[in-house]
Z-matrix of the N, CA and C atoms (Angstrom, degrees):
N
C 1 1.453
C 2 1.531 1 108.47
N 3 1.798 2 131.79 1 145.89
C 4 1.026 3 123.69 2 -165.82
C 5 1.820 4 75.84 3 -136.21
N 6 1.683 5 98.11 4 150.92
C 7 1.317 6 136.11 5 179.05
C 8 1.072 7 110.95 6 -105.76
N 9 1.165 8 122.65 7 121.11
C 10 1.513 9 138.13 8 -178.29
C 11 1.518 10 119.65 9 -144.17
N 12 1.293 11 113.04 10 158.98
C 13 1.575 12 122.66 11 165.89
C 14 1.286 13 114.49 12 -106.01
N 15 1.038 14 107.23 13 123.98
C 16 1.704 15 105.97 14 178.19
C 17 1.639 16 105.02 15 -87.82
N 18 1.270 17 97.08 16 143.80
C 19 1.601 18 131.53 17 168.88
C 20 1.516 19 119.61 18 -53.79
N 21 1.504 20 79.58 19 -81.65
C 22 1.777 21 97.47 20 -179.35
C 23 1.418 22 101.93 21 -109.80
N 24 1.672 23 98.81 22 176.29
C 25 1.453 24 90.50 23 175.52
C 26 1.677 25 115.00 24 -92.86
N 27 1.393 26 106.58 25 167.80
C 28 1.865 27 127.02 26 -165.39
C 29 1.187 28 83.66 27 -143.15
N 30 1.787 29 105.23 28 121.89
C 31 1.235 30 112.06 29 -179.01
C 32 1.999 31 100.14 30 -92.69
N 33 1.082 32 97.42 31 165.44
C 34 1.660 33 110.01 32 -150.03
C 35 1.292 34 119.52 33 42.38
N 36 1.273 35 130.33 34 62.18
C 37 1.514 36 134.22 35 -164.61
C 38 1.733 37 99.66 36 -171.11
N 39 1.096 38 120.86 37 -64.80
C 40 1.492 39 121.13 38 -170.76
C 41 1.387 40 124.79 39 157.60
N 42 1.125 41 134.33 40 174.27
C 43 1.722 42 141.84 41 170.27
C 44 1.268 43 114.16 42 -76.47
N 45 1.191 44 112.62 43 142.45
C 46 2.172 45 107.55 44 157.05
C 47 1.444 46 100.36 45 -32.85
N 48 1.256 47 115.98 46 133.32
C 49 1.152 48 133.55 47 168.09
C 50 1.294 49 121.86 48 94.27
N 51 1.331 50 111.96 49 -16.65
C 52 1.571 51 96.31 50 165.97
C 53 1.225 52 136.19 51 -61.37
N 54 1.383 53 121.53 52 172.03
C 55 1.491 54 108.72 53 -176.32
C 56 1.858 55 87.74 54 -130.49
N 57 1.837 56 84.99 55 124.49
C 58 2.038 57 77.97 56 -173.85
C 59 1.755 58 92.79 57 -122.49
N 60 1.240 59 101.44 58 -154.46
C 61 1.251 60 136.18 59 -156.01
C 62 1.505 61 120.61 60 -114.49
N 63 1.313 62 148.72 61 44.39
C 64 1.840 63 138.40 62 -151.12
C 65 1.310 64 101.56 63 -105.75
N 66 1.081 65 89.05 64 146.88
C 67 2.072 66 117.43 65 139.33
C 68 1.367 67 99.81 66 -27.92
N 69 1.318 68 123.98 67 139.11
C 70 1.399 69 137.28 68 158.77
C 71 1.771 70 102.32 69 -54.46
N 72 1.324 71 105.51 70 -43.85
C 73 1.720 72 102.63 71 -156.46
C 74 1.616 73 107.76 72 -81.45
N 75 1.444 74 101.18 73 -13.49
C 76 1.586 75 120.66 74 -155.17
C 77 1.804 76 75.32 75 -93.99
N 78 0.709 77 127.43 76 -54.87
C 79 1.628 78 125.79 77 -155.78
C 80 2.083 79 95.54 78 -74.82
N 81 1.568 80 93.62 79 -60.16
C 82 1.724 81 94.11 80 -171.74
C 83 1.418 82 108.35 81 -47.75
N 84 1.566 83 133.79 82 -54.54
C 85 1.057 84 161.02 83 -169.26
C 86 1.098 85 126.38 84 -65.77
N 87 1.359 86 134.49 85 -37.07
C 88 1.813 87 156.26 86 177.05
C 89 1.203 88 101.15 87 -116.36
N 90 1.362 89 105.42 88 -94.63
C 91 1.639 90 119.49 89 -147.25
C 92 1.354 91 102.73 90 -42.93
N 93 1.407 92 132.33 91 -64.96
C 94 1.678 93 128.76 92 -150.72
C 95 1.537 94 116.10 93 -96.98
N 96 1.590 95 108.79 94 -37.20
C 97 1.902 96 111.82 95 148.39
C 98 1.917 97 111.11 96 -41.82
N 99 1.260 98 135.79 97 -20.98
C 100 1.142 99 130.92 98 -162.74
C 101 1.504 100 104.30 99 -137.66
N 102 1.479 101 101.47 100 32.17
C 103 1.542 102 122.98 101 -177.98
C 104 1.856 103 113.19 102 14.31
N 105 1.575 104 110.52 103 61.43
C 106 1.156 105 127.73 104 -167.56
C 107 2.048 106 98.32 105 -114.62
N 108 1.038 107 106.97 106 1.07
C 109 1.411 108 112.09 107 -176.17
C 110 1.436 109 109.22 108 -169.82
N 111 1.025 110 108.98 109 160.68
C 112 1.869 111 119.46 110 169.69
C 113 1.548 112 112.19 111 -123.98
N 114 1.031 113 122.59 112 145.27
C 115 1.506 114 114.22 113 175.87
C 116 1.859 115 108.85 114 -57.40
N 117 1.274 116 105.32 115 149.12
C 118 1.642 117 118.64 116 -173.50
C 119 1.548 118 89.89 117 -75.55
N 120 1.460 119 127.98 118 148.84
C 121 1.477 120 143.22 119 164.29
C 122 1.516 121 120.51 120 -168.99
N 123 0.924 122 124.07 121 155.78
C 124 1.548 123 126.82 122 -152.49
C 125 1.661 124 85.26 123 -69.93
N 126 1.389 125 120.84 124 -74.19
C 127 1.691 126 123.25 125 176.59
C 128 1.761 127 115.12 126 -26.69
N 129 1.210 128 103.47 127 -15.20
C 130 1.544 129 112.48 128 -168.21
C 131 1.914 130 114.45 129 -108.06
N 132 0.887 131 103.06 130 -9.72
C 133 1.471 132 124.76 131 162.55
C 134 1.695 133 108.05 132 -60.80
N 135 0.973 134 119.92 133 -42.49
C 136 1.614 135 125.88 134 169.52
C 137 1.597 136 103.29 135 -49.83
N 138 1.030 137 112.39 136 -60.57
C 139 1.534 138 136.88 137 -154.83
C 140 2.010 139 87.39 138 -57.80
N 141 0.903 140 104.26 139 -42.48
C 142 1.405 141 114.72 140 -177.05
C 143 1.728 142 122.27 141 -57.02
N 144 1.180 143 84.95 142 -38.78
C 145 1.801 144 92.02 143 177.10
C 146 1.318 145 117.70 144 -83.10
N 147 1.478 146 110.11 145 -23.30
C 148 1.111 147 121.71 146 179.42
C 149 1.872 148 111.49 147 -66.92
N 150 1.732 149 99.51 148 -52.78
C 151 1.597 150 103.22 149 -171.66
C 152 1.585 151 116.30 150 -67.13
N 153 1.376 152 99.75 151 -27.62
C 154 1.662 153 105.18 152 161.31
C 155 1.314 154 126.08 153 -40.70
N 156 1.369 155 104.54 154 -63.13
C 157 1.477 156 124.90 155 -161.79
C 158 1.992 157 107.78 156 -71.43
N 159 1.791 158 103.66 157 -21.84
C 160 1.263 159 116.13 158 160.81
C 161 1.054 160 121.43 159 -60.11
N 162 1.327 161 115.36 160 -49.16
C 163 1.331 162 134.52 161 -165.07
C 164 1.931 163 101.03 162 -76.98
N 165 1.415 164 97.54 163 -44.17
C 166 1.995 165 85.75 164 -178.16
C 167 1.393 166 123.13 165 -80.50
N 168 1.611 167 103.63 166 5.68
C 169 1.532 168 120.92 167 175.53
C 170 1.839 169 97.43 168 -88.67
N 171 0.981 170 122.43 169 -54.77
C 172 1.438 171 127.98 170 -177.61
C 173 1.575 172 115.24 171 -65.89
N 174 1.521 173 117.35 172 -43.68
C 175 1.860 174 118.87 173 -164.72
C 176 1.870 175 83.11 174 -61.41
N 177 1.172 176 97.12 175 -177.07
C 178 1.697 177 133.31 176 -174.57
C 179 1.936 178 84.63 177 -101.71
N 180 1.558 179 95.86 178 122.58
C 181 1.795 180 102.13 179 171.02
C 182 1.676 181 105.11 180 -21.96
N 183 2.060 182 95.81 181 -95.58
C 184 1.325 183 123.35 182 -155.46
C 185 1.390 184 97.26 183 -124.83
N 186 1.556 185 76.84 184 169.20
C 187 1.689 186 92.59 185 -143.40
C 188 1.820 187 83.06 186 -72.10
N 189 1.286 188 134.98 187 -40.42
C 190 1.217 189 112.04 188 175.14
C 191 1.287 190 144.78 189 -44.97
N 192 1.652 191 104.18 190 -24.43
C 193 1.491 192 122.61 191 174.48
C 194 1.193 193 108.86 192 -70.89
N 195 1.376 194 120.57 193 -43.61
C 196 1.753 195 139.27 194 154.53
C 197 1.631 196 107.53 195 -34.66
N 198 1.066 197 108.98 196 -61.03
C 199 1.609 198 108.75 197 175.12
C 200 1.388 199 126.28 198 -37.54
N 201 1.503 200 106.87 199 -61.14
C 202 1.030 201 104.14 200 -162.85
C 203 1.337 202 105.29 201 -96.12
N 204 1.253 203 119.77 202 -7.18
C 205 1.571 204 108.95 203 164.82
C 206 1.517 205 123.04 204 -67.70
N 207 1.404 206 101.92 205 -26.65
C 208 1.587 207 126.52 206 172.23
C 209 1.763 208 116.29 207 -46.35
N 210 1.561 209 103.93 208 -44.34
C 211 1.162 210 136.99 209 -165.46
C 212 1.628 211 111.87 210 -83.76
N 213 1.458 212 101.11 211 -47.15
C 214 1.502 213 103.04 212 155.28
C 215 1.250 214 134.95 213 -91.77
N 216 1.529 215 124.25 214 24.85
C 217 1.151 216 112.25 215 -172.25
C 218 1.671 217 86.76 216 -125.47
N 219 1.551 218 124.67 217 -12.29
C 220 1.501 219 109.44 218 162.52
C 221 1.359 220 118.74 219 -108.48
N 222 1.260 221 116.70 220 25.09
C 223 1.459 222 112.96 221 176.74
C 224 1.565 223 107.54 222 -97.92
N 225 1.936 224 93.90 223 28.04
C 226 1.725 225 92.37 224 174.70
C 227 1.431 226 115.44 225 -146.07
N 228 1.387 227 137.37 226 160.33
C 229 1.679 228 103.22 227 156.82
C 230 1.396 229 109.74 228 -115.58
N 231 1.269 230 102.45 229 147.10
C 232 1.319 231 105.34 230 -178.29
C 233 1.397 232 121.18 231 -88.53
N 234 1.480 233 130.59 232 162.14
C 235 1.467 234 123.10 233 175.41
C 236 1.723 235 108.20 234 -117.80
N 237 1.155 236 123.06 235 167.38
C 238 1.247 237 112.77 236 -169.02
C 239 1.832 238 77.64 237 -170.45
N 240 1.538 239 113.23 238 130.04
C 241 1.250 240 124.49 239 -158.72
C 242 1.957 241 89.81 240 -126.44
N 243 1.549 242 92.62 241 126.78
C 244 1.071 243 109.63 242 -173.58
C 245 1.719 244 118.41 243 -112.69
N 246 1.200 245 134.09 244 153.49
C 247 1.610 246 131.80 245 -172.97
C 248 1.894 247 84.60 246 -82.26
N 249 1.521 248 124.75 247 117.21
C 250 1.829 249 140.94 248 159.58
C 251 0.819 250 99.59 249 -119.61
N 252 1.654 251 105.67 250 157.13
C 253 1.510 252 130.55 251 147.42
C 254 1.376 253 114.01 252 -86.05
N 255 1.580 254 94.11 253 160.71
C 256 1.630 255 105.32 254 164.29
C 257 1.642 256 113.38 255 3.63
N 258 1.305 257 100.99 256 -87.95
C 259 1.409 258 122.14 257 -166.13
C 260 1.748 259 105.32 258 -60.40
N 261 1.247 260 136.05 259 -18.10
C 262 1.288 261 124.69 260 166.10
C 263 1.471 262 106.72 261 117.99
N 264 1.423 263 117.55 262 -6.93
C 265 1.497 264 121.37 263 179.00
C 266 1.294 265 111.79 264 -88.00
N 267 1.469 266 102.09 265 129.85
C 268 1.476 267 106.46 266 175.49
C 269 0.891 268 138.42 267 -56.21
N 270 1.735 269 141.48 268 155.97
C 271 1.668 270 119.54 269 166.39
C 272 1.481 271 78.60 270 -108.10
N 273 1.358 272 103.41 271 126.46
C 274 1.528 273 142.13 272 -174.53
C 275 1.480 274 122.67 273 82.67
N 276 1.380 275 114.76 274 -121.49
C 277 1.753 276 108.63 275 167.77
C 278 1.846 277 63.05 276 -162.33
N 279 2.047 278 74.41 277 -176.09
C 280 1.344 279 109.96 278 -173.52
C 281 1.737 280 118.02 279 -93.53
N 282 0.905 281 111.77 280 128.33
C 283 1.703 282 102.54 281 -169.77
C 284 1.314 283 119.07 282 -88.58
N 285 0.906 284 140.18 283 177.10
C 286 1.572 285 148.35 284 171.22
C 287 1.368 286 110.18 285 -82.80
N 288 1.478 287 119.42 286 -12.03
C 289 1.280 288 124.43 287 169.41
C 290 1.519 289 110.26 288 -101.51
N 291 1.409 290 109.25 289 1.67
C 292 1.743 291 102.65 290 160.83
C 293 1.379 292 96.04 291 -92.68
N 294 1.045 293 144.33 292 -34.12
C 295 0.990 294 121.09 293 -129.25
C 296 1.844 295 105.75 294 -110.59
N 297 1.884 296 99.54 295 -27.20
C 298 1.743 297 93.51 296 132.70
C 299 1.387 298 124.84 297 -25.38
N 300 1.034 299 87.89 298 -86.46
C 301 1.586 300 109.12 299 -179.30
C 302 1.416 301 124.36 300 -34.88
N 303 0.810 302 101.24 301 -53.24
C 304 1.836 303 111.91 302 160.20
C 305 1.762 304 132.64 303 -35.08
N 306 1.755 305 86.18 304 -66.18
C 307 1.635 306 120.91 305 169.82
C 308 1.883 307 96.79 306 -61.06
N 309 1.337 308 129.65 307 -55.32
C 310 1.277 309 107.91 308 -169.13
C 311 1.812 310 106.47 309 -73.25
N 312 1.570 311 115.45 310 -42.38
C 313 1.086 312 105.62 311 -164.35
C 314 1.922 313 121.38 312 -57.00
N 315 1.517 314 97.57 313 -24.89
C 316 1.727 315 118.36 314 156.27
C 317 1.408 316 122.50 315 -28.36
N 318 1.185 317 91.58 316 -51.53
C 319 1.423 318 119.08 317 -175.76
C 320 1.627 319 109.15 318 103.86
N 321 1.275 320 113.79 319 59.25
C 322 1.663 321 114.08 320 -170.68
C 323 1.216 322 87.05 321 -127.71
N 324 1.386 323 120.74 322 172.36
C 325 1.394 324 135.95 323 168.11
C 326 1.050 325 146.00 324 -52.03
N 327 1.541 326 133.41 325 131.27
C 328 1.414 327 109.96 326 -155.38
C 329 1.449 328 128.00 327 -73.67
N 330 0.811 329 112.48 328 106.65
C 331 2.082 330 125.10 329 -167.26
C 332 1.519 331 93.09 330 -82.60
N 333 1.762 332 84.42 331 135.53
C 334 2.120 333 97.28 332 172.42
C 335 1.535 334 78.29 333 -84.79
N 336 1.827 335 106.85 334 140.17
C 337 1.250 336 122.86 335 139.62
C 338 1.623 337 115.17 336 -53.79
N 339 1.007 338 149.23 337 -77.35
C 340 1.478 339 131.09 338 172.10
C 341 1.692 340 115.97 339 -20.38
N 342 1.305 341 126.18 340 -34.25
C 343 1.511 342 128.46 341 177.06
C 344 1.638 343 107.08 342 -58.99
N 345 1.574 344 107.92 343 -18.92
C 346 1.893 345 95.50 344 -147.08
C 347 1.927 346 89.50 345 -92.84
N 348 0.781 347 105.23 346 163.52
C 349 1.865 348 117.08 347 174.34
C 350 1.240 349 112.85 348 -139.19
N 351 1.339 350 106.23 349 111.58
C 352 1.899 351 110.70 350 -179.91
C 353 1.773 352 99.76 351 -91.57
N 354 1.034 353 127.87 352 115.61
C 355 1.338 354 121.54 353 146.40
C 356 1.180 355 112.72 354 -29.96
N 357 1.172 356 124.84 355 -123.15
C 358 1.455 357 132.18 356 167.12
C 359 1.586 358 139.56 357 -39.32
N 360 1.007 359 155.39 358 114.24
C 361 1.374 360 140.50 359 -178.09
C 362 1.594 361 117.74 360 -50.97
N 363 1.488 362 98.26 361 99.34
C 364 1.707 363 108.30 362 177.99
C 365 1.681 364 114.57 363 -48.33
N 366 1.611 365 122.70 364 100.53
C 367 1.489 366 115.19 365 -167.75
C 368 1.812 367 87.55 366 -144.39
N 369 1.761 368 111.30 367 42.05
C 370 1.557 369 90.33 368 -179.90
C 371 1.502 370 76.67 369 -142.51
N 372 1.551 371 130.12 370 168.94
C 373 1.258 372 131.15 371 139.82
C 374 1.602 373 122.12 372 -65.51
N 375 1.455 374 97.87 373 160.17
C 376 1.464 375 99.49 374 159.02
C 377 1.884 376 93.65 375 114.94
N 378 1.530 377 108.55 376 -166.59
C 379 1.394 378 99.39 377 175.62
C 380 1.093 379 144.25 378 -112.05
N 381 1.389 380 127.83 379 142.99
C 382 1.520 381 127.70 380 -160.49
C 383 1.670 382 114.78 381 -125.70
N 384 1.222 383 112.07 382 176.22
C 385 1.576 384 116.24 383 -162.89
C 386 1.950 385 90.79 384 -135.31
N 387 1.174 386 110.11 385 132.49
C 388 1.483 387 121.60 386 -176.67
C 389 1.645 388 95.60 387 -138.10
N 390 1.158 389 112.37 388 156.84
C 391 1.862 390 139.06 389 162.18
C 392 1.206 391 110.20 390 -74.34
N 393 0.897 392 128.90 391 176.93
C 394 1.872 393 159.42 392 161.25
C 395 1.405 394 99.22 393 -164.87
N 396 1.491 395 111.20 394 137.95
C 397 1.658 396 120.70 395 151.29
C 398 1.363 397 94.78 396 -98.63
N 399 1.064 398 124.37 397 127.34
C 400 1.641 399 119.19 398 153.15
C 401 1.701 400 101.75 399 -118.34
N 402 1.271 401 117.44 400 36.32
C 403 1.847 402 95.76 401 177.41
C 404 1.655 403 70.91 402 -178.17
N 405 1.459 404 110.54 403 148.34
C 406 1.348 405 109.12 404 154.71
C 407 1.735 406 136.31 405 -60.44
N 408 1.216 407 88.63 406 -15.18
C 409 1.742 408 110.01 407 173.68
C 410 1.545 409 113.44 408 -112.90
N 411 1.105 410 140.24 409 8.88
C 412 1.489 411 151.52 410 161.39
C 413 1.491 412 113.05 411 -137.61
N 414 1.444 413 86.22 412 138.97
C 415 1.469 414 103.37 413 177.63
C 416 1.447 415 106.92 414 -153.57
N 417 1.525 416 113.46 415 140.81
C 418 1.957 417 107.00 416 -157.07
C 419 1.789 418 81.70 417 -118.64
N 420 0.945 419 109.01 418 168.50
C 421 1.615 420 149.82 419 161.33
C 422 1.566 421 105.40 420 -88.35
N 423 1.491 422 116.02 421 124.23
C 424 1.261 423 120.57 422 173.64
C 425 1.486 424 122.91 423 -133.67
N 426 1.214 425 113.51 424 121.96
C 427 1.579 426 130.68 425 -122.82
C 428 2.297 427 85.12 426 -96.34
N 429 1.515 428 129.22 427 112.74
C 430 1.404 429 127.15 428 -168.76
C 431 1.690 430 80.33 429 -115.21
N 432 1.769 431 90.29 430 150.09
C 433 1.387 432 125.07 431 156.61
C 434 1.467 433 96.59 432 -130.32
N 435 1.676 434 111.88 433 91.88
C 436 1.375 435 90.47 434 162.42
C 437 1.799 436 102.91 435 -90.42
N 438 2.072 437 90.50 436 144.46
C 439 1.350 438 78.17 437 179.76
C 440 1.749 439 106.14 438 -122.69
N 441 1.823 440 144.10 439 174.42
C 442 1.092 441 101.62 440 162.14
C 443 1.204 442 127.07 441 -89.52
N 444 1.479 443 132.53 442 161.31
C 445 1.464 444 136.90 443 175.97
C 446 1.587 445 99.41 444 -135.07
């Protein structure tokens, strides 16, 4: 088993800054090739307080502030205009950094791209349904028209 701190967050795994538990192959193989962890070390325990204290500058306070941002960010759908062909398929997909982008330019709240989770890779027009965590206990549904432009 290899000890590590994670970076970013790994959903079913932990936050920046935790200190977990892996698979040798899971850690050599994923996590630290995709700079998602650092190896755990006593000198590296610093590093830890630090990504925390990043991280409680960035999350949403309370979970109520979480709420209601939750609340306003699907009481809309957003559009996010993508380069298609004819047929409606994208050249590329849609990123989690459009789709920030999208949600703020709306005028909704500012969403970390790392929060959003696409199921599938958005590469069709038309409309789609995406995640946000903004609270460890809330997470909203966010209503896409990708359209082309």
């Amino acid at each position: 088993m290899a000890k590590l701190i994670l970076t970013h967050e790994v959903t079913g795994l932990g936050e920046p800054g935790d200190v977990v538990e892996v698979k040798d192959g899971y850690a050599r193989n994923y996590l630290i090739p995709r700079s998602l962890a650092t190896p755990w070390t006593k000198g590296a325990e610093s590093q830890v307080s630090a990504i925390r204290k990043a991280r409680k500058s960035r999350e949403i306070a309370s979970r109520d502030d979480a709420q209601a941002a939750a609340e306003s960010i699907q009481s809309r759908t957003y559009t996010v205009s993508a380069h298609a062909g004819e047929s409606g398929r994208l050249f590329g997909a849609v990123t989690t950094a459009d789709i920030a982008a999208a949600v703020q330019a709306a005028g909704g709240p500012s969403v970390d791209k790392r929060k959003i989770e696409i199921g599938q890779p958005i590469k069709q027009t038309g409309e789609h349904t995406v995640s946000v965590r903004l609270h460890p206990e809330v997470s909203a549904k966010i209503e896409l028209d990708v359209v082309a432009g």
